[in-house]
N, C-alpha and C positions, 0 to 999 in steps of 0.2 A: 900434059907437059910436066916432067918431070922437074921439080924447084928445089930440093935436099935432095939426098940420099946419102948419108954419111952415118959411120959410129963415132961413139964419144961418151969421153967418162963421164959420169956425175958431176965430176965437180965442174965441170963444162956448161953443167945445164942451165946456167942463168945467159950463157953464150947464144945456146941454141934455142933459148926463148925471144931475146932479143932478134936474132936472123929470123924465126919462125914468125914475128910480130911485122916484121915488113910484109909479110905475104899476108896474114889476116889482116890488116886494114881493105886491104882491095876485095874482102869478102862479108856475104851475109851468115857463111856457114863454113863450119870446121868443124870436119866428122874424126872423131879419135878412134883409130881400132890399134887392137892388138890382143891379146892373151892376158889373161889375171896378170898382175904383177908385171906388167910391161912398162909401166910408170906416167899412163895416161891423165891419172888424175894430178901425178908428182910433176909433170909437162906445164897442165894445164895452171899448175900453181905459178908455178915457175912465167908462164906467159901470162896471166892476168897482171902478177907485179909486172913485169915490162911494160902492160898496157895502162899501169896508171891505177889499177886498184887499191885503194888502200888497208880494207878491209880484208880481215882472215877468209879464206875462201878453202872452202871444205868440198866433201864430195856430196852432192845431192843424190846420193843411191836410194835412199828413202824417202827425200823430199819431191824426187825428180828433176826438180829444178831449182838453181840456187838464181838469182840474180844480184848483180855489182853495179856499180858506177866506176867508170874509168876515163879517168886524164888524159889521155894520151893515145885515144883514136880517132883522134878526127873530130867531124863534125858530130858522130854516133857517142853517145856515153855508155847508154846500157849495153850490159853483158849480161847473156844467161847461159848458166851451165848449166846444160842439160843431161843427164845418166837413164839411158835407157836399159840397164841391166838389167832387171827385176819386168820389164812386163814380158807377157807371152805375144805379144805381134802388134801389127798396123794398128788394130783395132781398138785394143787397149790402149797405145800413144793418141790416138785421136779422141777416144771417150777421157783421156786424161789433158786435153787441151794442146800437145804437144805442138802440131801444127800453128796455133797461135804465134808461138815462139818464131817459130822457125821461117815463116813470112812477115813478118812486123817490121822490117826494116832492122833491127838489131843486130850485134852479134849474136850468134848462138854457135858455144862449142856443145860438139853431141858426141858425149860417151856411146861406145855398144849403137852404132847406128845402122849396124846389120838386123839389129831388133825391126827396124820399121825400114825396111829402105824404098820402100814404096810411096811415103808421104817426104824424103827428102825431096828438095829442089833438086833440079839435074846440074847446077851448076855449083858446086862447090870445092872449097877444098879438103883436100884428103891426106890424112896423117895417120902411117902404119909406122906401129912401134914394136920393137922384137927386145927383147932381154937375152943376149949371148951368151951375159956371167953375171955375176954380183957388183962389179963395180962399170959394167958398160952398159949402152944402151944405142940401137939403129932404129936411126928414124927417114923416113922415107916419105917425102910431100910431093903429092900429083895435084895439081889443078886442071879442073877441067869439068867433066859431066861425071856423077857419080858412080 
């Protein structure tokens, strides 16, 4: 089921973190794809302040995972970003605990989650990002099985 599909400027994007923030509460998972530079991490900023994060929140590409506390989802606080860009497959996310994450009840957004798609749940949401030009960006949200 298709929930966005729309472009829009940058300077929109605390808009379209807000609308995107009504649809992650009703989930355990939000997978981010797109191409380098698609602004998945710039998203994901942008939606953890909507969800109550106070805290700077960076990208976990080397840590793998960041975790946050947030105000403003419900009964759920933690949040983990997760960045699968850097490993080479299933294998690797599971020898690195990633699974943990991702069934713990939590949110978990998942960078790069074409890295492992064998260890997501079938049920999550899906957020494809395209960069058009420099100052726009199309985002495109399916719920449903991944």
């Amino acid at each position: 089921m298709e929930l966005m599909n729309q472009t829009y400027e940058l300077t929109a994007l605390s808009e379209i973190a807000d609308q995107l923030a009504a649809h992650v509460r009703l989930y355990e998972v939000v997978t981010f794809e797109g191409d380098l530079g698609a602004g998945k991490t710039t998203l994901i900023k942008a939606l953890c302040k909507a969800l109550g994060v106070d805290e700077m929140v960076s990208s976990p590409t080397f840590a793998l995972v960041n975790e946050y506390e947030a105000s403003n989802l419900g009964p759920r606080t933690r949040v983990y970003h997760v960045d699968l860009y850097r490993l080479e497959g299933e294998e690797e996310a599971v020898r690195a605990g990633i699974e943990d994450h991702l069934y713990s009840g939590d949110l978990c957004l998942v960078e790069w989650p074409q890295r492992a798609l064998g260890i997501m749940p079938e049920n999550v949401l899906r957020v494809i990002l395209a960069s058009p030009d420099i100052d726009h960006r199309h985002i495109r949200v399916t719920a449903g099985k991944n």
